[in-house]
N, CA, C and O atoms as a MOPAC input file, in Angstrom:
PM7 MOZYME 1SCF
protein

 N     31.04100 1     8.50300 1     3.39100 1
 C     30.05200 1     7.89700 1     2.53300 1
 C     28.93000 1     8.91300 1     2.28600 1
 O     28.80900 1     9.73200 1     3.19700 1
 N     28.03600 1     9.04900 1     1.19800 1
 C     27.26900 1     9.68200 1     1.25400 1
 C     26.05600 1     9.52600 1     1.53200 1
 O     25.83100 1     8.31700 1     1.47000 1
 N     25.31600 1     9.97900 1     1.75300 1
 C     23.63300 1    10.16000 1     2.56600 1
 C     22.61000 1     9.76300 1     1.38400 1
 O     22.64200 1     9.93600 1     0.16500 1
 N     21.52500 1     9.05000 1     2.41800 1
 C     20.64600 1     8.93400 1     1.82000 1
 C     19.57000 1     9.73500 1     2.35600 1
 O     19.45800 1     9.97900 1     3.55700 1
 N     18.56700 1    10.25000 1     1.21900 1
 C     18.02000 1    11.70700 1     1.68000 1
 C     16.50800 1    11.74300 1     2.04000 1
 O     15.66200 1    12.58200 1     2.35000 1
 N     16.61100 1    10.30300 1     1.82700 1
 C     14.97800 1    10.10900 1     1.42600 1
 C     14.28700 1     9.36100 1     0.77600 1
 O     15.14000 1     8.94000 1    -0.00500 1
 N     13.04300 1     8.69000 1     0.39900 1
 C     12.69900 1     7.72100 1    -0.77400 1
 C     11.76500 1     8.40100 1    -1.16100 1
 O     10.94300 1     8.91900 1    -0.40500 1
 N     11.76500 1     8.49500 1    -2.44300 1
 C     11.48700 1     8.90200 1    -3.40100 1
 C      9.41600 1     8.63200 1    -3.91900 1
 O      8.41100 1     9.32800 1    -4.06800 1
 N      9.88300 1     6.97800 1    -4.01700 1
 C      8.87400 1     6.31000 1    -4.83400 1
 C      9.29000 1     4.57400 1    -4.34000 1
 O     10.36000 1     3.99400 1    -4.15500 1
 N      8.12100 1     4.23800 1    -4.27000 1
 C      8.04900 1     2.84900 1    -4.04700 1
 C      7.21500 1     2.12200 1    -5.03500 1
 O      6.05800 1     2.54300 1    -5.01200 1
 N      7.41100 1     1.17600 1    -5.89000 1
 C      6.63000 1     0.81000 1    -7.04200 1
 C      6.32400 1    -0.76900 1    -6.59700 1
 O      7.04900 1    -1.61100 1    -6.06700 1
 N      5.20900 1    -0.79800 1    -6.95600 1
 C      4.57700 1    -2.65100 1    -6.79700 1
 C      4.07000 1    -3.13500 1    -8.35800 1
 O      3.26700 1    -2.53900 1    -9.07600 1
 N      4.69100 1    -4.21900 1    -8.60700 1
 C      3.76300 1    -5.08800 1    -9.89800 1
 C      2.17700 1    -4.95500 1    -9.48800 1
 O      1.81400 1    -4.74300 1    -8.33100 1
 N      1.56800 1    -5.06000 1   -10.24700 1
 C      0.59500 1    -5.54700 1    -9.93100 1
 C      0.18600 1    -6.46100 1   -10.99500 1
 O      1.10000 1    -7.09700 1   -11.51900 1
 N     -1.22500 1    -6.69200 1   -11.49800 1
 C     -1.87200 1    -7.41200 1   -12.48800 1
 C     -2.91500 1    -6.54400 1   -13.32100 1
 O     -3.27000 1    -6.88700 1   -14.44900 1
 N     -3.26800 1    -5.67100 1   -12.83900 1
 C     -4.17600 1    -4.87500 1   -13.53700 1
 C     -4.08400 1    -3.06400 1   -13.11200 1
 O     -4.35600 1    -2.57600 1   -12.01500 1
 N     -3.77100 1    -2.57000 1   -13.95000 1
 C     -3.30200 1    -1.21900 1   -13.04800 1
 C     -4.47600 1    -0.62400 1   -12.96200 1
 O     -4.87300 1     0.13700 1   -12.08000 1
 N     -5.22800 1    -1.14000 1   -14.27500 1
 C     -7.39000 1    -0.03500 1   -13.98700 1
 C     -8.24800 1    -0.90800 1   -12.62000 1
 O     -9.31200 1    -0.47000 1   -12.18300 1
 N     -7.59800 1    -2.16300 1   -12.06900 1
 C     -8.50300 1    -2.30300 1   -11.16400 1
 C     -7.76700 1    -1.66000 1    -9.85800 1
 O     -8.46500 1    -1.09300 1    -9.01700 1
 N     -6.05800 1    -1.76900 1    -9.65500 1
 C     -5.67800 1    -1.98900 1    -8.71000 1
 C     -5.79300 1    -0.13400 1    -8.47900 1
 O     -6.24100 1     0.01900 1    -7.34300 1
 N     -5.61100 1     0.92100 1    -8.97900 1
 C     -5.56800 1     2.07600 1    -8.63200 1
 C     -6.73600 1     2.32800 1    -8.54900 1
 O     -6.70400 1     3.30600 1    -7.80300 1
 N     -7.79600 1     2.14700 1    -8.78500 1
 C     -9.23100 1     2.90900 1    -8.05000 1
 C     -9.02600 1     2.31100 1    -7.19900 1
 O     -9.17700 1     3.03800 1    -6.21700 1
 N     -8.63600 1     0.95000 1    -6.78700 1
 C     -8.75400 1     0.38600 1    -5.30200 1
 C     -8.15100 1     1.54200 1    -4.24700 1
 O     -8.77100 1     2.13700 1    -3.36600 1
 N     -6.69800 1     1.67000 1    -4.63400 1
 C     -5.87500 1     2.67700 1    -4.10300 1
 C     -6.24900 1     3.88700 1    -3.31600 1
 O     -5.93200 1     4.25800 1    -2.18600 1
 N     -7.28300 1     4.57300 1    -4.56100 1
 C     -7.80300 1     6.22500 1    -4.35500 1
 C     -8.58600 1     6.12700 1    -3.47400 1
 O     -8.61500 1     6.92400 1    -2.53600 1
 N     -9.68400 1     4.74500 1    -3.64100 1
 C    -11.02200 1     4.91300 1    -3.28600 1
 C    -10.80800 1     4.61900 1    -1.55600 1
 O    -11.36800 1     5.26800 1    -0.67200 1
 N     -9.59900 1     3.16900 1    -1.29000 1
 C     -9.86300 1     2.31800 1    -0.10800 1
 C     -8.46900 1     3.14900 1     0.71800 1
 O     -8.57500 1     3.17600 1     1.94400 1
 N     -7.60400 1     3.60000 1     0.31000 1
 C     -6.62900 1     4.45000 1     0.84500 1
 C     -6.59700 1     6.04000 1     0.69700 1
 O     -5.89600 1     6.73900 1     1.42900 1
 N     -7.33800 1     6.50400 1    -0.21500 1
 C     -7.32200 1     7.91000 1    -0.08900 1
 C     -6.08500 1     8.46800 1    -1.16900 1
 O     -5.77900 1     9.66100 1    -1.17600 1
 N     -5.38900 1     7.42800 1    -2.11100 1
 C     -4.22900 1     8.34300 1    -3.22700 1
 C     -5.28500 1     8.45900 1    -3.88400 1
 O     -6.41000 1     7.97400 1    -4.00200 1
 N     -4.37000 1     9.52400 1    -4.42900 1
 C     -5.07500 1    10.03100 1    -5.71200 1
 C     -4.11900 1    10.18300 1    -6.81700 1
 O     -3.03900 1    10.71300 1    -6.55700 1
 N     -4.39600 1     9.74300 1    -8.16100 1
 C     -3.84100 1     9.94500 1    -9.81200 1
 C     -2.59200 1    10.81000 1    -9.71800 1
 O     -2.88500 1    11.43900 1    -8.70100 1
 N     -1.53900 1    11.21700 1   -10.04200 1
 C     -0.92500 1    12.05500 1   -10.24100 1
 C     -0.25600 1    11.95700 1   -11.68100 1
 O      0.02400 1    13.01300 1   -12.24800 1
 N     -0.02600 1    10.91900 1   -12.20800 1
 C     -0.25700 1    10.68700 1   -13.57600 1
 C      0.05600 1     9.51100 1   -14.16000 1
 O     -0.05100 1     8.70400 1   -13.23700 1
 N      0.42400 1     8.83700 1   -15.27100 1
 C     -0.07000 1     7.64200 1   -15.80600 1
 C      1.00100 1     7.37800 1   -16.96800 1
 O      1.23700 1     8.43100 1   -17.56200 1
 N      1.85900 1     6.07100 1   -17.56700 1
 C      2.52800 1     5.96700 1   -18.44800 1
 C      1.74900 1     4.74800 1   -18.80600 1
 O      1.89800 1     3.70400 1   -18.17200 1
 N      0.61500 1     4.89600 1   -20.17600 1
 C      0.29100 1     3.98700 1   -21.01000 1
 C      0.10800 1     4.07100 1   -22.18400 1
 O     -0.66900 1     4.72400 1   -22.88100 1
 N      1.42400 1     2.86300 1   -22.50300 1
 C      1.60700 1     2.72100 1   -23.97500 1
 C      0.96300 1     1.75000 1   -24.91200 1
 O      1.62500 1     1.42700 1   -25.89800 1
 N     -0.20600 1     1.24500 1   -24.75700 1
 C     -0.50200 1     0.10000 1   -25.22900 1
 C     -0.48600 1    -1.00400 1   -24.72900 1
 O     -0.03800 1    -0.99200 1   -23.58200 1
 N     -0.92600 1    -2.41500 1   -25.27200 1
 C     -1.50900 1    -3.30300 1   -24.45900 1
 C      0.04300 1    -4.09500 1   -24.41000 1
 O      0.17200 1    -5.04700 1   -23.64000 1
 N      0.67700 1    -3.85200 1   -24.87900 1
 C      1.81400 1    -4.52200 1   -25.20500 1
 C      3.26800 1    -4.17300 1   -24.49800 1
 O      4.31900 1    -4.81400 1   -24.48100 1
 N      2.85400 1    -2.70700 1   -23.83600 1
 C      3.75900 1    -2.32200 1   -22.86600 1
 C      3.46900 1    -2.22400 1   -21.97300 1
 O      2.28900 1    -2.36800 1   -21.65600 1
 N      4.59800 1    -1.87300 1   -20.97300 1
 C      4.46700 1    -1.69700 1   -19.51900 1
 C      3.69900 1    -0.30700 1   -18.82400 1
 O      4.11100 1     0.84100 1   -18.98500 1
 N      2.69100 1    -0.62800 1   -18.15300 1
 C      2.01400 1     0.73400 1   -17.68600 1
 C      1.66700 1     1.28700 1   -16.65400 1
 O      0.58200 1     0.88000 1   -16.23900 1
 N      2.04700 1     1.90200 1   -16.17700 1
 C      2.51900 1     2.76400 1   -14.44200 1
 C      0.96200 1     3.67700 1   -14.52600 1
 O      0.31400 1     4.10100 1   -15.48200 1
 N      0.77000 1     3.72300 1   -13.15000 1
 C     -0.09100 1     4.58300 1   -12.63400 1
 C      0.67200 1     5.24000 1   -11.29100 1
 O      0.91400 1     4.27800 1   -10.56200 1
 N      1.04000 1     6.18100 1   -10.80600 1
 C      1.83400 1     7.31600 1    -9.87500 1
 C      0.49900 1     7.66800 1    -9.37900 1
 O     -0.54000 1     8.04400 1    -9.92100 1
 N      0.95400 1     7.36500 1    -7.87100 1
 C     -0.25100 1     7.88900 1    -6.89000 1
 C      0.75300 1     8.70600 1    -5.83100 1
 O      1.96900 1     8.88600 1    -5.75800 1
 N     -0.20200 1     9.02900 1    -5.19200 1
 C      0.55500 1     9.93600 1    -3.93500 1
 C     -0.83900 1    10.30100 1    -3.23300 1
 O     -1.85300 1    10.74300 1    -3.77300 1
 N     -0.61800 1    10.00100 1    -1.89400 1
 C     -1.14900 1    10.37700 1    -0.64500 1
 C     -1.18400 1    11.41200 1    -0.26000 1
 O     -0.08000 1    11.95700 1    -0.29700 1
 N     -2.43500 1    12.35700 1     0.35200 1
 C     -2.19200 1    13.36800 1     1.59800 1
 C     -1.07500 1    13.13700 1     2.47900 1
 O     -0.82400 1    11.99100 1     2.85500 1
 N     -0.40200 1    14.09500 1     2.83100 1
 C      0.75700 1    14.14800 1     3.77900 1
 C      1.71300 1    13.13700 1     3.49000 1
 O      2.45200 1    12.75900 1     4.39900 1
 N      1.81900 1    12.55600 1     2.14000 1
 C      2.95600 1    11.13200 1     1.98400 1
 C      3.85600 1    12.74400 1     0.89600 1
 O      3.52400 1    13.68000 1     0.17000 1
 N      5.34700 1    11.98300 1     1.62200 1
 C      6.51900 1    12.10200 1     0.60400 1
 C      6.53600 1    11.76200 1    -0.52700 1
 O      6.74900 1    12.44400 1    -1.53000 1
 N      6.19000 1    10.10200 1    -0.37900 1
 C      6.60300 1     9.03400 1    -1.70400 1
 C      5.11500 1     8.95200 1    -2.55000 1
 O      3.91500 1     9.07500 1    -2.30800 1
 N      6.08300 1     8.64000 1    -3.79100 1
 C      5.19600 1     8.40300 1    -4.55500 1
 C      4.57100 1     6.63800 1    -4.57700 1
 O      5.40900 1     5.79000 1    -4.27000 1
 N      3.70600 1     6.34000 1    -4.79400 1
 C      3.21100 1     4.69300 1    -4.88000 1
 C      3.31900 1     4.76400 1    -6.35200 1
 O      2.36100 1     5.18400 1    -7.00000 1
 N      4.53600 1     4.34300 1    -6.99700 1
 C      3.81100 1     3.17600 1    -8.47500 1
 C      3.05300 1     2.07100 1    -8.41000 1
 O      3.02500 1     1.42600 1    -7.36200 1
 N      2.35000 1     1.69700 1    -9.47600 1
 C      1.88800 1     0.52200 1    -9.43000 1
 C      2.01000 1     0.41800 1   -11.20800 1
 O      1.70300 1     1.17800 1   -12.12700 1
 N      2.65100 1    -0.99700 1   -11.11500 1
 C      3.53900 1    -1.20000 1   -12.56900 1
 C      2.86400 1    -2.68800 1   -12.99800 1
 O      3.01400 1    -3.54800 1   -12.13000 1
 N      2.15400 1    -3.10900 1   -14.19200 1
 C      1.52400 1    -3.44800 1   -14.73100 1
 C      2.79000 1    -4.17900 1   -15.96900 1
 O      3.00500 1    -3.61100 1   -17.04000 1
 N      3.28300 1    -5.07500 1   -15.68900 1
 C      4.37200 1    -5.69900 1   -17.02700 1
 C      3.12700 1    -6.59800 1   -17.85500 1
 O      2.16700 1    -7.28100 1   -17.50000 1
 N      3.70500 1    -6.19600 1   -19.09500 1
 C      2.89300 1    -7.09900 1   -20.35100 1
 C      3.43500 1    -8.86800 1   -20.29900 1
 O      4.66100 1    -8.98100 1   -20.29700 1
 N      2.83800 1    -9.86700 1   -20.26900 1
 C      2.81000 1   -11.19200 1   -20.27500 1
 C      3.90400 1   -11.27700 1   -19.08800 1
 O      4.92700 1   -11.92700 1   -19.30400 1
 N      3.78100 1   -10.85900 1   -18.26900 1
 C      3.85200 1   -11.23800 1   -16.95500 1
 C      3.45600 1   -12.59100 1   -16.23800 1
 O      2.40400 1   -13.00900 1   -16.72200 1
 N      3.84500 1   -13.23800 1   -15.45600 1
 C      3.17000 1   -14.41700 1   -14.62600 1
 C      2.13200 1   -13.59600 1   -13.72700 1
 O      2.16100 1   -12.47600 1   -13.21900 1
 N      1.32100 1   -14.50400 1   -13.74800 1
 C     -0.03800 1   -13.65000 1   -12.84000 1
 C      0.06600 1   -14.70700 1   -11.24000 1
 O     -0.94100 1   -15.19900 1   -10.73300 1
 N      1.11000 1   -14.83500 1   -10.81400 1
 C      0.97900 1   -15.48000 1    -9.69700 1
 C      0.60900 1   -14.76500 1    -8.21100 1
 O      0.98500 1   -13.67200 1    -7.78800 1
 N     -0.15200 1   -15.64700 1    -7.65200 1
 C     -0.62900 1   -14.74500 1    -6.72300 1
 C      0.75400 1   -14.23900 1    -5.78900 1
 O      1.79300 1   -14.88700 1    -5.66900 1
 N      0.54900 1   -13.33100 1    -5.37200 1
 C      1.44600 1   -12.94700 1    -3.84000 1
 C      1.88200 1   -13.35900 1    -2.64000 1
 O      1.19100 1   -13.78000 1    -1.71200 1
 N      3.22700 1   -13.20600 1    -2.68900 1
 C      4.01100 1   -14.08400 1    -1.62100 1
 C      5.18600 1   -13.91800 1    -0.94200 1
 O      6.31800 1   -14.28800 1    -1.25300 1
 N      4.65700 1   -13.10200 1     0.37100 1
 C      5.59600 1   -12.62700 1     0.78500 1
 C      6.87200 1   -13.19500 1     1.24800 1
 O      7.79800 1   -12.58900 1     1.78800 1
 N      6.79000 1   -14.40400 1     0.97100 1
 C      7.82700 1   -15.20600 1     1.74900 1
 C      8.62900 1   -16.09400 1     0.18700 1
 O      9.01700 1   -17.25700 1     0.08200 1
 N      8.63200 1   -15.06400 1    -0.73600 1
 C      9.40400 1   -15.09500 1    -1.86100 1
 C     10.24400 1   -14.00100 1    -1.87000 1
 O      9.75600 1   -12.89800 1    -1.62600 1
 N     11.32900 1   -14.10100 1    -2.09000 1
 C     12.05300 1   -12.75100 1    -2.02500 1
 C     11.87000 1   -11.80500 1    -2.95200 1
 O     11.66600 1   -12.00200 1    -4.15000 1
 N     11.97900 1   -10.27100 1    -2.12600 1
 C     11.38800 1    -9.43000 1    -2.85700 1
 C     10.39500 1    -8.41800 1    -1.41700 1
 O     10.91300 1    -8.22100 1    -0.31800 1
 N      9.30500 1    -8.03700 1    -1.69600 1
 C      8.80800 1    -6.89300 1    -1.18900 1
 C      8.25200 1    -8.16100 1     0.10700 1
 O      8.80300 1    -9.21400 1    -0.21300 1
 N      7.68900 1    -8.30500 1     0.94500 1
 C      7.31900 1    -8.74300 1     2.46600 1
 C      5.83700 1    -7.95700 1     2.58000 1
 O      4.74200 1    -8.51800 1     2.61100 1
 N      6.18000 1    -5.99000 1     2.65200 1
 C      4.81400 1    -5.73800 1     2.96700 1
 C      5.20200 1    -4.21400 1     2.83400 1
 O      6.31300 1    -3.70100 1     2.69900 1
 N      3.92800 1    -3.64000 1     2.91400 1
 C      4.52200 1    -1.82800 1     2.67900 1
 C      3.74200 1    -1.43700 1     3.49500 1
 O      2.53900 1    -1.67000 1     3.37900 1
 N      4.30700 1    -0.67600 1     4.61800 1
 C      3.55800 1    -0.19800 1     5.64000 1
 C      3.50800 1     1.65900 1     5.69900 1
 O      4.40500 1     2.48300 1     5.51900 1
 N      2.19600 1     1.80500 1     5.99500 1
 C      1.87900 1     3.26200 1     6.11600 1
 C      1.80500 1     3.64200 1     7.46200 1
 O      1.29600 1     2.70000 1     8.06900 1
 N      2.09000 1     4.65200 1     8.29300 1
 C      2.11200 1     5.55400 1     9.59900 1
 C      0.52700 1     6.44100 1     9.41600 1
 O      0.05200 1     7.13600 1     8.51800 1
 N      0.14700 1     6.08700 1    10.48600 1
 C     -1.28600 1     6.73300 1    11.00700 1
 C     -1.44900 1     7.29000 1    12.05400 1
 O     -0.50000 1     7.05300 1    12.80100 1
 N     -2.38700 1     8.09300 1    12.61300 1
 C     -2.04900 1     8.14100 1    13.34100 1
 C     -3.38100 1     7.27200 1    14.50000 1
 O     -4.51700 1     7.15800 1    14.04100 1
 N     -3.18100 1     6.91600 1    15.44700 1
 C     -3.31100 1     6.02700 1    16.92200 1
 C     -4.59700 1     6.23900 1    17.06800 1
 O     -5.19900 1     5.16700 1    16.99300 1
 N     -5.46000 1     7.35200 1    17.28500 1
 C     -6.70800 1     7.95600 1    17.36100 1
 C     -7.51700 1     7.28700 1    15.86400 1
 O     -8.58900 1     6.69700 1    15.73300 1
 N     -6.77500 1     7.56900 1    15.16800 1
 C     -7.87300 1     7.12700 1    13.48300 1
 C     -7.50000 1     5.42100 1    13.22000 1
 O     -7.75100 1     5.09100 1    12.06100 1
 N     -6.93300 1     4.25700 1    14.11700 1
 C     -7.06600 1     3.26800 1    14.06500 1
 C     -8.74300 1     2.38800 1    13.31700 1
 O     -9.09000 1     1.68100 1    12.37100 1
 N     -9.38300 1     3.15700 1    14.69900 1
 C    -10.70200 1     2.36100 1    14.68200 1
 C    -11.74500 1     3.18800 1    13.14700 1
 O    -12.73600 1     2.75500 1    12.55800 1
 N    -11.04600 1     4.32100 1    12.97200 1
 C    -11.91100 1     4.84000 1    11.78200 1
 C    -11.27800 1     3.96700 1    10.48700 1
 O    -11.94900 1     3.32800 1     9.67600 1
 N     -9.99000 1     4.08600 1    10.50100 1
 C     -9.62200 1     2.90700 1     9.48600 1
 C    -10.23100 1     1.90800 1     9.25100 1
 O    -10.59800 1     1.72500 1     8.09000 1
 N    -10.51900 1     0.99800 1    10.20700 1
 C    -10.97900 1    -0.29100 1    10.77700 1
 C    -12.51800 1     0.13800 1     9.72400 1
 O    -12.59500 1    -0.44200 1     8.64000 1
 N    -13.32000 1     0.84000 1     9.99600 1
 C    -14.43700 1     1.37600 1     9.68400 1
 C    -14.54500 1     1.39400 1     8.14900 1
 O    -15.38900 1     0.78800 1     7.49000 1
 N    -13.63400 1     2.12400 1     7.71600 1
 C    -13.79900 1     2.36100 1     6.25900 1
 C    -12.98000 1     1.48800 1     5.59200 1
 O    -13.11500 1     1.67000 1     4.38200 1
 N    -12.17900 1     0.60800 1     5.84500 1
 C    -11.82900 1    -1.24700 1     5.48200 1
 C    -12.83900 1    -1.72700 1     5.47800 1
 O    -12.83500 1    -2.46900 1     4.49600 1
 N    -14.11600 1    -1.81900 1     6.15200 1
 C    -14.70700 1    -2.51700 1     6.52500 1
 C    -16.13300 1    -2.29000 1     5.32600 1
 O    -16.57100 1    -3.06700 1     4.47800 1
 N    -16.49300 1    -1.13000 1     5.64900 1
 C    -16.90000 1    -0.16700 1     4.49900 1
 C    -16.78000 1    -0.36300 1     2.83300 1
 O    -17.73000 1    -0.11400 1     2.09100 1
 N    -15.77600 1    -0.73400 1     2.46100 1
 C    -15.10400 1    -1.39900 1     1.06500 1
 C    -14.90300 1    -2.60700 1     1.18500 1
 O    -13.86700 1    -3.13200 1     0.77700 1
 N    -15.63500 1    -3.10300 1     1.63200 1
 C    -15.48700 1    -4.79800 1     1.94000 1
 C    -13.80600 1    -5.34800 1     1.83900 1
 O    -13.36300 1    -6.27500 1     1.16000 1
 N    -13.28500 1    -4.68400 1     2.50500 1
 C    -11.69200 1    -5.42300 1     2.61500 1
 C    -11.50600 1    -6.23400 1     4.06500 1
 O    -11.82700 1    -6.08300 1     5.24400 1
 N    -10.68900 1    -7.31600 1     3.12000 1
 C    -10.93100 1    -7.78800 1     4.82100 1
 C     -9.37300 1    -7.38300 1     5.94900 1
 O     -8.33700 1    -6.86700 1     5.53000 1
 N     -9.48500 1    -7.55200 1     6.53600 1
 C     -8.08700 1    -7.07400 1     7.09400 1
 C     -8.31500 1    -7.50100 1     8.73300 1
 O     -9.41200 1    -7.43500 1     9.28700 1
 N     -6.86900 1    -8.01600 1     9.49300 1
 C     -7.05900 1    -7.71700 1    10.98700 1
 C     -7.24900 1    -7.20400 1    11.90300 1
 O     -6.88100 1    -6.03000 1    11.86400 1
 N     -7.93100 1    -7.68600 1    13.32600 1
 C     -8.28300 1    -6.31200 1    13.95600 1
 C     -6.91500 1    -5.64400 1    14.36100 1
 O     -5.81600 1    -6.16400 1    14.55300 1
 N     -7.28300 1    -4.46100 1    14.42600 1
 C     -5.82000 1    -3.79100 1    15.17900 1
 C     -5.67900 1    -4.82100 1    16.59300 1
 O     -6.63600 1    -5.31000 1    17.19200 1
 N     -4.32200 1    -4.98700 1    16.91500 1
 C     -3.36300 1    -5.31500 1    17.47600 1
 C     -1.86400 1    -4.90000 1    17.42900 1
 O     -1.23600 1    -4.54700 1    16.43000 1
 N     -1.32900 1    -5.03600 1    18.95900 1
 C     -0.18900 1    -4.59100 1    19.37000 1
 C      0.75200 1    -5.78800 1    18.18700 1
 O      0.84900 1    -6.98900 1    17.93500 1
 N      1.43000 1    -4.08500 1    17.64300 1
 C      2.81000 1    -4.72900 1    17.46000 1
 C      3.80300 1    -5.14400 1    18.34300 1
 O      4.24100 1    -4.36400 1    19.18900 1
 N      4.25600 1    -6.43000 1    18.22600 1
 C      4.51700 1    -7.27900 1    19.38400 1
 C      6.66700 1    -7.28100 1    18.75700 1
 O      7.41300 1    -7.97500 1    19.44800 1
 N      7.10700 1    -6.73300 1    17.91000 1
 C      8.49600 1    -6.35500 1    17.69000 1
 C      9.02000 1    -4.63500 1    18.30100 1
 O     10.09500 1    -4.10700 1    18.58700 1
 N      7.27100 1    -4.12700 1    18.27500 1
 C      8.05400 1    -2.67200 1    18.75200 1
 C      6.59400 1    -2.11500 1    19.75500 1
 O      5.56400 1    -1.46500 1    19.57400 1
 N      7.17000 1    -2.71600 1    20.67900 1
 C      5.80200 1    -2.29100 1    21.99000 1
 C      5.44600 1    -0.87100 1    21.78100 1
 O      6.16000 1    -0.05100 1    21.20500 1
 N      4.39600 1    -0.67200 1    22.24500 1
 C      3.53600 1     0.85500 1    22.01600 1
 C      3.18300 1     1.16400 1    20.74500 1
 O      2.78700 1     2.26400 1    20.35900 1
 N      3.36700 1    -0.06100 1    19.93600 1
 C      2.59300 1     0.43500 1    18.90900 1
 C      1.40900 1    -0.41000 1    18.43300 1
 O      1.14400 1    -1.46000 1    19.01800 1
 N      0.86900 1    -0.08900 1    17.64800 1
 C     -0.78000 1    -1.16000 1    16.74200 1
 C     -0.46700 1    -1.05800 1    15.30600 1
 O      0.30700 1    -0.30100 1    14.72100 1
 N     -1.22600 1    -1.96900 1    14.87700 1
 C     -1.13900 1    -1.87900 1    13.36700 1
 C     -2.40000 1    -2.48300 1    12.69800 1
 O     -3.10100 1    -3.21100 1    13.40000 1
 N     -2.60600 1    -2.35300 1    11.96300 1
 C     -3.87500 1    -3.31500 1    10.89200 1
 C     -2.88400 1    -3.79400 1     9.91000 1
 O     -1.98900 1    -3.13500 1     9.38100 1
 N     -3.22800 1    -5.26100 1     9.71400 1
 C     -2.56700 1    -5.34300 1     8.19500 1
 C     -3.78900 1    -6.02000 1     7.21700 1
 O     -4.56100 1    -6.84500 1     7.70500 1
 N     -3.88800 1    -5.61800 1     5.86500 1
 C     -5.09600 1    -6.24800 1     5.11400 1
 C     -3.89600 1    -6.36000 1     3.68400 1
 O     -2.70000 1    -6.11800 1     3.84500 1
 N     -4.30300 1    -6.63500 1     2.76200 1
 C     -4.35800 1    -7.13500 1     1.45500 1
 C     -4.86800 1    -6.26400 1    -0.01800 1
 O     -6.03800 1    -6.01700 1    -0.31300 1
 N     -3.95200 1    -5.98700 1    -0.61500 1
 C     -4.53900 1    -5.54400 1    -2.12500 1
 C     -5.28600 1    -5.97000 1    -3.18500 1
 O     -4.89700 1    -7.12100 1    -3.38600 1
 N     -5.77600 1    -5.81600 1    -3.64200 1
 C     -6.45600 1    -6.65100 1    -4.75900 1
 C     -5.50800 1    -7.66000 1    -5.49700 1
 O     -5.98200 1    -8.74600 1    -5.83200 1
 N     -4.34400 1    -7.40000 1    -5.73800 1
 C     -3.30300 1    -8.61600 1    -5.61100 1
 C     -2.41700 1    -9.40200 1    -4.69100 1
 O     -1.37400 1   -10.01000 1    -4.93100 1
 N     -3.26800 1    -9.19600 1    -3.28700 1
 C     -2.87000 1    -9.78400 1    -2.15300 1
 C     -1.28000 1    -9.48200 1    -1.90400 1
 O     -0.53700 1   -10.35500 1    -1.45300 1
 N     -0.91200 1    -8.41300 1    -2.17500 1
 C      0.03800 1    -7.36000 1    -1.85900 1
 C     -0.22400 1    -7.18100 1    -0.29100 1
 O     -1.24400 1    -6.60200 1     0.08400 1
 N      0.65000 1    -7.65200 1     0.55900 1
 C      0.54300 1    -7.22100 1     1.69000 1
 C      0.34000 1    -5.76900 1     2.32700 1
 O      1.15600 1    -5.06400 1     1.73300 1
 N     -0.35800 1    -4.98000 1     3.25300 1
 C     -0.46400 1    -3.52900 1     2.89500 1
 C     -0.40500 1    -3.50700 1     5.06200 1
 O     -0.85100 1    -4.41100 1     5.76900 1
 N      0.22500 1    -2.29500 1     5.53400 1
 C     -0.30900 1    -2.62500 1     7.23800 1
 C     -0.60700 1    -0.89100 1     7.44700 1
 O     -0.31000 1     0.00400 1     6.65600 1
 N     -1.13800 1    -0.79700 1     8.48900 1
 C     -1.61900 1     0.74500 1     8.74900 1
 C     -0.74000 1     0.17500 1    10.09400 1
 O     -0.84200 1    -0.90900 1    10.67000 1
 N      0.15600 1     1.32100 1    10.36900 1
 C      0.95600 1     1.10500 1    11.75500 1
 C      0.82200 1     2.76100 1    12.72400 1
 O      0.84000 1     3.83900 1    12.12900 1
 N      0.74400 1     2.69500 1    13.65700 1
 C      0.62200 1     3.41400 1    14.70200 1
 C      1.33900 1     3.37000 1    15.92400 1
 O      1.46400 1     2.31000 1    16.53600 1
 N      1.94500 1     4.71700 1    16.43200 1
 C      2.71600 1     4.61900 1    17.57400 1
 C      1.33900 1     5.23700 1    18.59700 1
 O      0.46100 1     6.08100 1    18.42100 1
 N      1.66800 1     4.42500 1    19.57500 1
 C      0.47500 1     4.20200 1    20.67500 1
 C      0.69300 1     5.61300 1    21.02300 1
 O      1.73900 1     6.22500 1    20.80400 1
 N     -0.70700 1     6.24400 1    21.76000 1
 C     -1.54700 1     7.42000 1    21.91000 1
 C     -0.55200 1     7.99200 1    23.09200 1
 O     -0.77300 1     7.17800 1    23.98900 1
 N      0.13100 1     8.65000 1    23.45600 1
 C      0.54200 1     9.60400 1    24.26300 1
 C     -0.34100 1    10.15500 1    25.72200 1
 O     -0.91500 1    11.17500 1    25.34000 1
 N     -0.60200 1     9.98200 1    26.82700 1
 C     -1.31900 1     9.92700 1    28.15200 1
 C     -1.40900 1    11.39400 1    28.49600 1
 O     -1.94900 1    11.75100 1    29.54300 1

């Protein structure tokens, strides 16, 4: 069979791609890498990418779309989790806090011991988690 090599790009609907990508840059640190907008009438991508990330983040904007809120327990996406590292937990925590997002305190992930995570919410209540493998002694 053949291999899979890698992912590429991970894309999320959203509802507004001019609110939801400054959220992105400003409260996660992507930044622009470039943009497909065709008018109000088409579909319009904003391509982000992270320091030290592989993948690219779309965020895809469909014209007359349902604007229903988010739900992970509809099939389909659950949650998109980012790797941090263990030490910058509580600075996370800080600058969530900082952008008025609300999010949980870190706590042990309780499916894979030794690790923590934060999980908070997108401006379209897109599930989002900061995960961490516990600090090394």
């Amino acid at each position: 069979m053949p291999a899979l090599i890698g992912v590429h790009h991970v894309a999320l609907t959203v509802t507004d791609v001019d609110r939801s990508a400054p959220w992105y840059e400003r409260v996660l640190g992507f930044t622009t890498i470039g943009r497909v907008d065709e008018g109000e009438h088409a579909v319009r991508k904003v391509f982000l990418r992270g320091d030290g990330l592989a993948l690219v983040l779309t965020l895809v904007q469909h014209p007359n779309a349902e604007r229903a809120e988010f739900d992970e327990s509809r099939p389909g996406l659950d949650h998109l989790t980012f790797e941090v590292a263990a030490e910058s937990l509580e600075e996370w925590a800080s600058r969530l806090s900082e952008f008025g997002v609300t999010f949980s305190p870190v706590t042990e992930e309780l499916t894979a011991p030794g690790t923590q995570v934060i999980a908070l919410r997108d401006p379209d209540g897109i599930q989002l988690v900061l995960w961490a493998q516990a600090k090394k002694d």
